[in-house]
C-alpha positions as CSV (number, residue, x, y, z in Angstrom):
1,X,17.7,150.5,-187.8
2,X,15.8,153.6,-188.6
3,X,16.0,156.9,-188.1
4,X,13.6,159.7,-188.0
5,X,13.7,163.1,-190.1
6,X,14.6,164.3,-186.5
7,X,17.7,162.2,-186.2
8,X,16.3,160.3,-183.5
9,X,16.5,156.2,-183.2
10,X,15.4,153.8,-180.7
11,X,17.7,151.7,-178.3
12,X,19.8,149.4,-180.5
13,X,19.3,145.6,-180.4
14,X,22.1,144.0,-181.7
15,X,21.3,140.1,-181.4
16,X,21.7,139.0,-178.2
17,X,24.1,142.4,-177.2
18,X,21.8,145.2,-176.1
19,X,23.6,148.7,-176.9
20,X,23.3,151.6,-174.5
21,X,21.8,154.1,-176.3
22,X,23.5,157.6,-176.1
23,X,21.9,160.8,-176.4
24,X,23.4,163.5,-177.9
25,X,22.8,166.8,-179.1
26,X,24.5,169.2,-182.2
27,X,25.0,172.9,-181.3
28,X,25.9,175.1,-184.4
29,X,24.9,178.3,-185.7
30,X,25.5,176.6,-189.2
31,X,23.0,174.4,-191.2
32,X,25.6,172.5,-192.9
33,X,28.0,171.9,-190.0
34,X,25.0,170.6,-188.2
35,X,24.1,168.2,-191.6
36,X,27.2,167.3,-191.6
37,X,27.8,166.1,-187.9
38,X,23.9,163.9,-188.2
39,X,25.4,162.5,-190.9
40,X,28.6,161.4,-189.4
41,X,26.4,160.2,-186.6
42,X,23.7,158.0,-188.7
43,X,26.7,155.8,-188.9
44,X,26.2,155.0,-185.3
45,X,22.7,153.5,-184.4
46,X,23.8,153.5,-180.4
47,X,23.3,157.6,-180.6
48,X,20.5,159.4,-180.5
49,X,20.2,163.1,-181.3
50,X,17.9,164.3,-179.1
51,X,17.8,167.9,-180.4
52,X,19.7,170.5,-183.1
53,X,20.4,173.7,-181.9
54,X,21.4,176.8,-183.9
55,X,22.5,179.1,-180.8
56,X,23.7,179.0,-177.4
57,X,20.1,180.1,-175.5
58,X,18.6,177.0,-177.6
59,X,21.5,174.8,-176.7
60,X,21.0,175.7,-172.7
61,X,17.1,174.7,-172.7
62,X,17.5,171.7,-174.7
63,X,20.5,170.3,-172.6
64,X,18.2,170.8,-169.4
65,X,15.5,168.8,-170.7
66,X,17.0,166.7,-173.0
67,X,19.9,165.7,-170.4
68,X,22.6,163.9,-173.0
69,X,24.9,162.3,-172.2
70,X,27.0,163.9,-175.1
71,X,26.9,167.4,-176.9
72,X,29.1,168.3,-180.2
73,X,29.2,172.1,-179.4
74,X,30.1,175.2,-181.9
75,X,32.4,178.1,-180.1
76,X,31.7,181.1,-182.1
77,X,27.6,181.4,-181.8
78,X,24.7,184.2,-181.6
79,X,23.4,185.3,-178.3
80,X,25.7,182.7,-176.5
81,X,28.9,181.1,-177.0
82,X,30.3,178.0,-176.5
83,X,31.8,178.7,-173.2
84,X,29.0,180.7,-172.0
85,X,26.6,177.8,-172.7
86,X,28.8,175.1,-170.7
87,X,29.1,177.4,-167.6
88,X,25.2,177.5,-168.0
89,X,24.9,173.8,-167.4
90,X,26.7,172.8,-165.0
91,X,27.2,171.1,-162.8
92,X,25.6,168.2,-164.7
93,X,28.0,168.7,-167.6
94,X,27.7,166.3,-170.4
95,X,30.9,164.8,-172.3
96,X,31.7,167.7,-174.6
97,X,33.0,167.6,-177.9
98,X,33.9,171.4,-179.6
99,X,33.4,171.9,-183.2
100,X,34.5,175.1,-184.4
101,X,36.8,176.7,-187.8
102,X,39.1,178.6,-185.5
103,X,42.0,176.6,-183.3
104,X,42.8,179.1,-181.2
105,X,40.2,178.3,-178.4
106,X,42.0,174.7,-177.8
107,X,43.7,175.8,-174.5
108,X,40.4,177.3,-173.6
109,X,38.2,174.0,-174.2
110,X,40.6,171.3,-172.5
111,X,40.2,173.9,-169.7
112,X,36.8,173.8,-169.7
113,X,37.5,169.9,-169.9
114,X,36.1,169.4,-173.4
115,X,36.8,166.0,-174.8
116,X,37.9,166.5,-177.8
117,X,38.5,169.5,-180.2
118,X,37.3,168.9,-183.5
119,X,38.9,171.9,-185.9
120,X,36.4,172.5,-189.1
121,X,36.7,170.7,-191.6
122,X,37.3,167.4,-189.9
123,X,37.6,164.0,-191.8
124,X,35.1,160.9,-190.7
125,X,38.5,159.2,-189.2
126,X,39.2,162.3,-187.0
127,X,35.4,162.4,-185.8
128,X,35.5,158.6,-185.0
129,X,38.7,159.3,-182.8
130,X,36.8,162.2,-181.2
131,X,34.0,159.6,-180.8
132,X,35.6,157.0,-179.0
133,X,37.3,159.3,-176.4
134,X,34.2,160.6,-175.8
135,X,32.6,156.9,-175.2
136,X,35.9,156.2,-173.2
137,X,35.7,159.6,-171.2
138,X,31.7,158.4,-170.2
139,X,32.8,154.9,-169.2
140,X,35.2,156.3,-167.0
141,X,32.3,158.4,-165.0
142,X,31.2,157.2,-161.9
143,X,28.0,158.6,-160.3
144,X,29.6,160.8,-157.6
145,X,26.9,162.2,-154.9
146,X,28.9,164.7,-153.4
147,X,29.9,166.3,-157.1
148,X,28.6,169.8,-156.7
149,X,28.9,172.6,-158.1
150,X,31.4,175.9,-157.2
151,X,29.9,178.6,-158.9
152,X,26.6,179.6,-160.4
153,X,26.0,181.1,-163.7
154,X,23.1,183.7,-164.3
155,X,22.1,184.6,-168.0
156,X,21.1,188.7,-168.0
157,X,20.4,189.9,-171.7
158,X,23.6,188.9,-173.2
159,X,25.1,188.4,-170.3
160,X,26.4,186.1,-168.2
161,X,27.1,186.5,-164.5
162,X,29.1,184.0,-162.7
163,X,28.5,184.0,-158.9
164,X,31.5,181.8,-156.5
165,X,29.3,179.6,-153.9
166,X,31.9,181.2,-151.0
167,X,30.9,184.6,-152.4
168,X,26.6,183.7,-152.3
169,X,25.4,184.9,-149.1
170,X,21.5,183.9,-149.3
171,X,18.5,183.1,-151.8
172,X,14.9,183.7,-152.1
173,X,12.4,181.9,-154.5
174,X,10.3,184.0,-156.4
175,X,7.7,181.7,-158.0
176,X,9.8,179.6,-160.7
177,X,12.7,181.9,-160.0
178,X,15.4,182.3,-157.1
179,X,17.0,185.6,-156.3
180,X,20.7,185.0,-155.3
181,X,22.4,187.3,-153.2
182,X,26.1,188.6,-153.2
183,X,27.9,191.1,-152.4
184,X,24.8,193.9,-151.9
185,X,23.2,192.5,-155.3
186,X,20.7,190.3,-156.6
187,X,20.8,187.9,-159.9
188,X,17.5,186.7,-160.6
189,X,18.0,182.8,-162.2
190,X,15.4,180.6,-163.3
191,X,15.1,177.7,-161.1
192,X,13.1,176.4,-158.3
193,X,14.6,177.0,-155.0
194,X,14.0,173.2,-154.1
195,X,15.8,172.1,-157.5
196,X,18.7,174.7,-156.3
197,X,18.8,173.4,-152.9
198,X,19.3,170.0,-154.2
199,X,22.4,171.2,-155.8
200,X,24.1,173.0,-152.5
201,X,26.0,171.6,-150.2
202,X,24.3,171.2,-147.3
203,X,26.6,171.6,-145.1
204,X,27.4,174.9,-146.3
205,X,23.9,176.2,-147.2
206,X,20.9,175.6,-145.4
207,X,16.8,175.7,-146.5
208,X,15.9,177.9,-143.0
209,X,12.0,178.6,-144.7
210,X,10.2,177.3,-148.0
211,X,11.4,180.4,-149.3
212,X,15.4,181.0,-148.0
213,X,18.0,179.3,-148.0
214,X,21.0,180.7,-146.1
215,X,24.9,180.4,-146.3
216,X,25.6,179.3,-142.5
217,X,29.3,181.4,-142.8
218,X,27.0,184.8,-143.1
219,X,24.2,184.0,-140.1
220,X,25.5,186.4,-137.2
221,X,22.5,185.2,-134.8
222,X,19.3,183.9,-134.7
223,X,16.6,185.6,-132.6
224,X,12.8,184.8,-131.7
225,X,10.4,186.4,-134.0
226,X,6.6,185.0,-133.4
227,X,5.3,182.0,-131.8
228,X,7.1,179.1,-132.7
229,X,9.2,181.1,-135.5
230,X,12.3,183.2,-135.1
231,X,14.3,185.3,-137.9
232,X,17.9,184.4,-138.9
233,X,20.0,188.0,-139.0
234,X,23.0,188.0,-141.5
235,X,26.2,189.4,-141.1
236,X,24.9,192.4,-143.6
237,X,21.9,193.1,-141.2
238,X,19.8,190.9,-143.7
239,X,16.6,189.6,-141.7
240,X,15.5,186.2,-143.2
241,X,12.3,184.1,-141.7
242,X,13.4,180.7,-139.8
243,X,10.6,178.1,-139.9
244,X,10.5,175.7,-136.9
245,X,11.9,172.6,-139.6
246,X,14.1,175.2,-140.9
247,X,15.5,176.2,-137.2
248,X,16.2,172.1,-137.1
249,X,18.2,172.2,-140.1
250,X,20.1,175.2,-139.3
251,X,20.6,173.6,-135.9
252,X,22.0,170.2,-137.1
253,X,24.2,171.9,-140.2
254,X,25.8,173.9,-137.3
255,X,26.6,170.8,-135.2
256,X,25.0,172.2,-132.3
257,X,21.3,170.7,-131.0
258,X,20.9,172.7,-128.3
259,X,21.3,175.5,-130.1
260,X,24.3,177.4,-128.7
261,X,26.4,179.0,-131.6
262,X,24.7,182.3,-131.3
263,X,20.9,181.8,-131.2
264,X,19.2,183.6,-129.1
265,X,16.0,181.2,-127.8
């Protein structure tokens, strides 16, 4: 089978056995670490690299739209690190293998649960072992619904905020941008707030209007606003607009259809 100069190949078909192909990408601030992983990998034609990347902001962008299901991923990089990267994107974390010269971010990894901890330089038998638990680790994933994620993390500059769900009190979209709130402060992330709601439980945080969605532990009452529309008032004083679909859904996620737990009609 072939590969491009990309790294890329096509589904394997192996006779009458049809290999899953599985994408992967390389993230390393180094030339020749990332030369030598696509060569350790062109002995596998059931990978595909879907994309190199030589810092952490390029490893974040081509993980959202590349989704792999595998990533070998540096520690020590520009702009981001390793770590920094992977609480960037979740909560559809791929199998993660780290690559890196120093050993004393082991602990650290597992944590993170990395699959494997390749420690520069590696031999082809150590990469294969790395490989294989990685291969295992995916066969072992089920497709849970309810996963979801606990925290959210917000690149600013160089740095990364990481924002608890129990500690987000509301968000507003902003075009292709949602401004979370907590706390008294605002982290602008971009992501649509539909693509964001989808990730929330909903039992926990509600879509009130097209442009809010609401934790239901900070709404202190709900009150009539205009025809047909009322306003949702946080525990902060916050005033957020409650559509008429959006006054259903806050309705049901509270258990309540008539509408009892502190609305005001």
């Amino acid at each position: 089978m072939s590969r491009d100069a990309a790294g890329t190949s096509a589904c394997a078909t192996w006779r009458w056995v049809i290999e899953v192909t599985l994408r992967a990408v390389i993230v390393d601030d180094e030339e020749l670490a990332r030369g030598y992983l696509r060569e350790m990998l062109a002995a596998h034609p059931e990978i595909e690299i879907m994309a190199e990347c030589a810092n952490g902001f390029e490893a974040v962008k081509a993980i959202a739209e590349t989704a792999p299901d595998l990533v070998f991923l540096d520690v020590q990089m520009p702009k981001l690190d390793g770590f920094e990267v992977l609480e960037l994107i979740e909560p559809r974390t791929p199998a993660v293998i780290v690559v890196t010269a120093y050993d004393q971010y082991a602990m650290r990894a597992f944590d993170a649960h990395a699959v494997d901890y390749l420690l520069k330089p590696f031999s082809a038998e150590r990469f294969e072992r790395a490989l294989e638990r990685a291969k295992a680790r995916l066969g072992e994933r089920t497709r849970a619904p309810d996963e979801r994620p606990q925290r959210l993390a917000v690149r600013d500059g160089t740095r990364v905020h990481v924002i608890p769900l129990e500690k987000l009190d509301y968000v507003e979209a902003q075009d292709d941008y949602v401004a979370l709130h907590s706390g008294g402060k605002s982290y602008l992330k971009q992501q649509t707030i539909g693509s964001l709601e989808a990730l929330l439980d909903p039992a926990r945080f509600v879509r009130i209007h097209r442009s809010a969605i609401v934790n239901l532990e900070r709404v202190a009452r709900i009150e009539p606003y205009a025809k047909e529309s009322r306003v949702a008032i946080l525990t902060d004083g916050t005033r957020l607009p409650v559509s008429r679909s959006g006054y259903a859904r806050l309705l049901e996620a509270m258990g309540d259809s008539q509408g009892s737990r502190n609305t005001t009609r």
